[in-house]
Each structure stands twice: as structure tokens, then as C-alpha cells.
C-alpha positions in Angstrom: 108.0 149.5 60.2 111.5 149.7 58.8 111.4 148.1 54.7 114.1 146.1 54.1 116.4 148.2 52.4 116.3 150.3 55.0 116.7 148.5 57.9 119.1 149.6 60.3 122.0 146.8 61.2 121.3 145.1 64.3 122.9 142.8 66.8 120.0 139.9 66.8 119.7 136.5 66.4 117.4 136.8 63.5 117.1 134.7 60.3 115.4 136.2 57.2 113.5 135.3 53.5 113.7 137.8 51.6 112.5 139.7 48.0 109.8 136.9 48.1 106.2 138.1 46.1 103.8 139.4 48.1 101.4 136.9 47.0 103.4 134.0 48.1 101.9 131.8 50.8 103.9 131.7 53.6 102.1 128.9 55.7 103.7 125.9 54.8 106.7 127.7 55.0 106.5 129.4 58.1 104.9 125.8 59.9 107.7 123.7 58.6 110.1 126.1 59.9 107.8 126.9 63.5 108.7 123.2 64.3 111.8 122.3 63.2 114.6 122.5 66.8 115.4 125.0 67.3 112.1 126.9 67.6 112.0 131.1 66.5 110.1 133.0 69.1 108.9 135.7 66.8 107.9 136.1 63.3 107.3 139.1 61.1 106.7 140.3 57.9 107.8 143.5 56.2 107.7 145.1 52.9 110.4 145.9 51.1 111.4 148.8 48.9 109.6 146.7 45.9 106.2 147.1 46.4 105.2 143.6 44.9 108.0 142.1 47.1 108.0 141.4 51.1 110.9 139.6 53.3 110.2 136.7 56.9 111.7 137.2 59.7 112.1 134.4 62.4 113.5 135.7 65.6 115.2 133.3 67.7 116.2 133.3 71.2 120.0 133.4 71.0 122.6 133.6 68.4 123.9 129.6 69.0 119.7 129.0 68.2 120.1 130.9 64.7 122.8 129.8 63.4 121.7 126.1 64.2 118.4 126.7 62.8 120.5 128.2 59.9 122.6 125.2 59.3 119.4 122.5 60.0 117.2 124.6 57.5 119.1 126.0 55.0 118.2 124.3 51.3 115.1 122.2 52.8 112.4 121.3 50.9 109.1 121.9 51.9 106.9 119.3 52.9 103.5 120.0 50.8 105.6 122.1 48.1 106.9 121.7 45.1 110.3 120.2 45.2 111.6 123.7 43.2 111.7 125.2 46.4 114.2 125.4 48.9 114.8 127.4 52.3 117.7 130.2 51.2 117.7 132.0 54.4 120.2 134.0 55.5 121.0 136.6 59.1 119.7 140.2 59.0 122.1 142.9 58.8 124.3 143.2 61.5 126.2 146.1 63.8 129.4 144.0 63.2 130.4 142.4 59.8 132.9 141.9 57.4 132.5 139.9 53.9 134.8 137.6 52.1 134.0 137.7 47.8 133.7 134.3 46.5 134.0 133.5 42.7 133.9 129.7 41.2 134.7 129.5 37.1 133.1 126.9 35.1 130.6 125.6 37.6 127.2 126.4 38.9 126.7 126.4 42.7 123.6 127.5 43.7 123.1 130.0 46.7 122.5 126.8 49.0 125.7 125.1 47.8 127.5 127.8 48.0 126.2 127.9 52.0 126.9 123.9 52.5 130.5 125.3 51.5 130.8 127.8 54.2 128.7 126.4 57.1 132.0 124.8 58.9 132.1 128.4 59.6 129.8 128.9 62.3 130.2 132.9 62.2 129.1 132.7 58.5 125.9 135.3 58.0 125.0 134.5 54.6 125.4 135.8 51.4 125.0 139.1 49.5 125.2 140.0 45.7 125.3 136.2 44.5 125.1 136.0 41.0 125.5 133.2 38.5 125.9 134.1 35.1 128.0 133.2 32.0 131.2 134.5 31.5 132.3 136.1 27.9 128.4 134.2 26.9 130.0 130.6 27.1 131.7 130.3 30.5 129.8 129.4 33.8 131.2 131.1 37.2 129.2 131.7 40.3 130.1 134.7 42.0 128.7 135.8 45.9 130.0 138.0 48.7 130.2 135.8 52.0 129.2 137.8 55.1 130.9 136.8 58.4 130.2 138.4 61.9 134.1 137.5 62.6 137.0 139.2 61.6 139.1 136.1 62.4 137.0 133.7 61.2 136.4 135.6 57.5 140.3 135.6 57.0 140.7 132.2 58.0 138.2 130.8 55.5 140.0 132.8 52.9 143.0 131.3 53.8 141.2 127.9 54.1 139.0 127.8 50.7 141.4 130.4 48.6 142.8 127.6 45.6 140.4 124.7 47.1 139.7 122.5 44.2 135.8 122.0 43.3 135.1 119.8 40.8 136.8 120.8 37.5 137.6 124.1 38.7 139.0 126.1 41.7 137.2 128.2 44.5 138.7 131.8 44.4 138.4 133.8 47.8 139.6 137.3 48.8 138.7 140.1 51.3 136.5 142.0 49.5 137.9 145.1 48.9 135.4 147.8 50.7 136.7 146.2 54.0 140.6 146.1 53.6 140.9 149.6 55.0 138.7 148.7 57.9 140.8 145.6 58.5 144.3 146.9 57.7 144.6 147.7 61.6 143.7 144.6 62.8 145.4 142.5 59.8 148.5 144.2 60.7 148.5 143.5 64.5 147.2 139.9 64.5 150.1 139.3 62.0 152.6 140.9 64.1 152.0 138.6 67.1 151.4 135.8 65.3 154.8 136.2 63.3 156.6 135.6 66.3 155.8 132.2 66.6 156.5 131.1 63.1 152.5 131.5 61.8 152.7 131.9 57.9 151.6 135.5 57.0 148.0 136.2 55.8 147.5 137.0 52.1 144.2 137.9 50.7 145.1 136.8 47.3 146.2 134.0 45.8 147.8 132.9 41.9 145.0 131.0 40.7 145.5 126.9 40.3 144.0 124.0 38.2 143.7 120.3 39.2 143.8 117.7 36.5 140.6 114.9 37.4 143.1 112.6 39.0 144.9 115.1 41.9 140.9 115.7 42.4 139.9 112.4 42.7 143.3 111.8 45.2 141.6 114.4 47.3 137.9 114.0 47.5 138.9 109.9 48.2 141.7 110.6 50.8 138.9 112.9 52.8 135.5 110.8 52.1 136.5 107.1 53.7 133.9 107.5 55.7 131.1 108.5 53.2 131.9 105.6 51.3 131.6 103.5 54.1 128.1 104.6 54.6 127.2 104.5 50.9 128.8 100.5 50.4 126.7 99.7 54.2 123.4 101.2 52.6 123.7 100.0 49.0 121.2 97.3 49.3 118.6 99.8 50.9 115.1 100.5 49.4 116.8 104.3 48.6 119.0 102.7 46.1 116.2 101.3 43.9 113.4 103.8 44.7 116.4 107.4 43.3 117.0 107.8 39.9 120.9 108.8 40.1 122.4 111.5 37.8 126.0 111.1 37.0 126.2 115.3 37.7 124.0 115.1 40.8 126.2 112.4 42.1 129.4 114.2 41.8 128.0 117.6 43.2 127.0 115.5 46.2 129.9 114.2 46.0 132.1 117.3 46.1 129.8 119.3 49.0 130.3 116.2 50.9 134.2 116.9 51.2 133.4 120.2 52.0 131.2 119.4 55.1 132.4 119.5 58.6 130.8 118.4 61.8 131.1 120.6 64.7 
């Protein structure tokens, strides 16, 4: 049995918890998760190189499963828990990746945030190295690599999210760095064909942008008719009585929901 540091990359459709105690209780967990579509064929548990630490694994039967499950499950609450936990699950390690760093000044996403963000990407494998901390000791910024199991698909979402407003900040996204070598081939050809038909060229990085509150507003209402369609229809419901609304929960619900993109 391979610990999870040293687990060799794969190619399978596998979801993972990781770094989790080892005296955590698992069975809530893994029942909510056993029979939520679509269903993993195989669990397992492992140590990892902590020994007070172990990782889940839920194998599933193909890739198009996984990354479902992934999008479904991904920042759920357990039934029967307390509602401080949340599924942050992410792919194992795979043969074929490439990763994207992702770094947000002045406001705190949370690893599932930061996921809502990227899931309109369906190659996206999870996240690596997120951190949150404060900048010089005063400034928030949330800081992840983004791993994608498509070369395309990571440049695109850098050329996608790269400058994208969030709230009172920005999203910043590059290549990270320990791949440009391995994708200078590849950047260099697709760019090539593509120049011939007029396609802007790729850049990895871009002069950093603010947004006052009102060019933010313009955008999250030109892109959210639709939510606010739903929320005036439902504003009479039981929900709006029975939630107590926070002005800061409403606008980070607010802003993921521009972000979100049905396939």
C-alpha cells in the first residue's frame, strides 16, 4: 500500500480526501457520498506520510462519473455533521497534468470557492498548495495552484479568468512556471496555426486591473438576469423567513453565481 506522498500518478477516475486525522469517522461521510449519482465502485483508505493523518479514495467507474460526482459533491455539507464541514475533494495524481497558479488580493475564497470558480472547466483536477494568509500582516489574498488534465483547457482558463473582476478585487492567473518549459512546444505550435486565422496570441500574464463597485455591479447585473429572476419568483417562500441573510454571504453568493456555468 502506496502512502500518499508517494503514490505514483495514475490515469483513474478516482476522487480523494485527504490529510484527514486518523481518528475521524468516516461513515457519514463515506454513506452520504456511497449514494449520491453517480455511485463510486470502490473505496479505500491509506496512510499517509503523517502518521496521525490518512486520505479516502472513491473509485468511480469512468472519468465523465468523477468529475460529475466532483462537481455534485464538492463543498456539501454532511447530513448528521456539523455544518463546519464540507466535502473538499479533489482527483488523484495523474500521468498527464498541467497547473494554472491562481492568486486573489484582498479577499478570502475558500478551497470550495475557489473550485465553484473553476468547475465550468470540466478538465479541472483540483487544487494543490492553496493557501490563504495575510499579506505584509494586514492584506487578505488567497493563493492556489489549479491542476488541469488539459493543456488546452488550462490556457484557456488563464486567458478566461486572468483580470476577471471578484468582488473588490481581481483574479490573477498564470501558467505556473515549473510547466512553461514543458508547454513551450505545444504553446508555440497551437499559436502558430491558430495565428493564421486571426486568433489573438496567448499570454500567460497579464498587467493587473481594478474595478471601481459600479463597473462591478455593470457586470455581475448584465450576467445574473436570470438569478434575479429566480430570487424575485421565490421571495415570498418559507426560505426567505426561515435564513438569516449576511450582507457578506450575500454578495459572495452573489459573485460565485456569475461565475457558474451550466454544461
Amino acid at each position: 500500500m502506496f502512502s500518499d506522498s508517494k503514490r505514483p500518478p495514475t490515469v483513474e477516475p478516482t476522487l480523494m480526501i485527504g490529510d484527514v486525522d486518523r481518528s475521524f469517522d468516516f461513515t457519514l461521510v463515506n454513506n452520504f457520498i456511497c449514494l449520491t449519482y453517480p455511485y463510486p465502485i470502490k473505496l479505500r483508505k491509506s496512510p499517509t506520510k503523517v502518521e496521525t493523518k490518512v486520505s479516502y479514495f472513491y473509485q468511480y467507474p469512468t472519468f465523465a462519473d468523477a468529475r460529475l460526482a466532483l462537481r455534485r459533491l464538492n463543498g456539501l455539507r454532511i447530513p448528521g455533521m456539523s455544518s463546519d464541514f464540507q466535502l473538499d475533494m479533489n482527483f488523484t495524481k495523474q500521468c498527464e497534468e498541467v497547473c494554472a497558479h491562481l492568486t486573489v488580493n484582498d479577499v478570502h475564497l475558500s478551497r470550495c470557492e475557489v473550485m465553484r470558480i473553476l468547475f465550468r472547466f470540466p478538465s479541472v483536477l483540483g487544487l494543490a498548495q492553496y493557501n490563504f494568509d495575510l499579506f505584509n500582516g494586514t492584506t487578505p489574498r488567497t493563493t492556489c495552484f489549479v491542476r488541469f488534465g488539459d493543456k488546452e483547457e488550462c490556457m484557456e482558463a488563464v486567458r478566461e479568468l486572468n483580470q476577471m473582476p471578484i468582488e473588490n478585487s481581481h483574479i490573477h492567473m498564470t501558467l505556473s512556471t515549473r510547466y512553461l518549459d514543458k508547454l513551450r512546444g505545444y504553446v508555440m505550435e497551437r499559436e502558430a496555426k491558430k495565428q493564421e486565422v486571426g486568433v489573438p496570441q496567448f499570454h500567460n500574464i497579464y498587467s493587473k486591473r481594478r474595478v471601481n463597485i459600479c463597473q462591478y455591479n455593470e457586470m455581475v447585473m448584465s450576467a445574473s438576469e436570470e438569478f434575479f429572476e429566480d430570487m424575485e419568483s421565490s421571495r415570498w417562500s418559507p426560505v426567505a423567513y426561515q435564513t438569516n441573510v449576511h450582507k457578506g454571504d450575500y454578495v459572495r453568493q452573489m459573485t460565485l453565481h456569475s461565475f457558474d456555468y451550466d454544461f
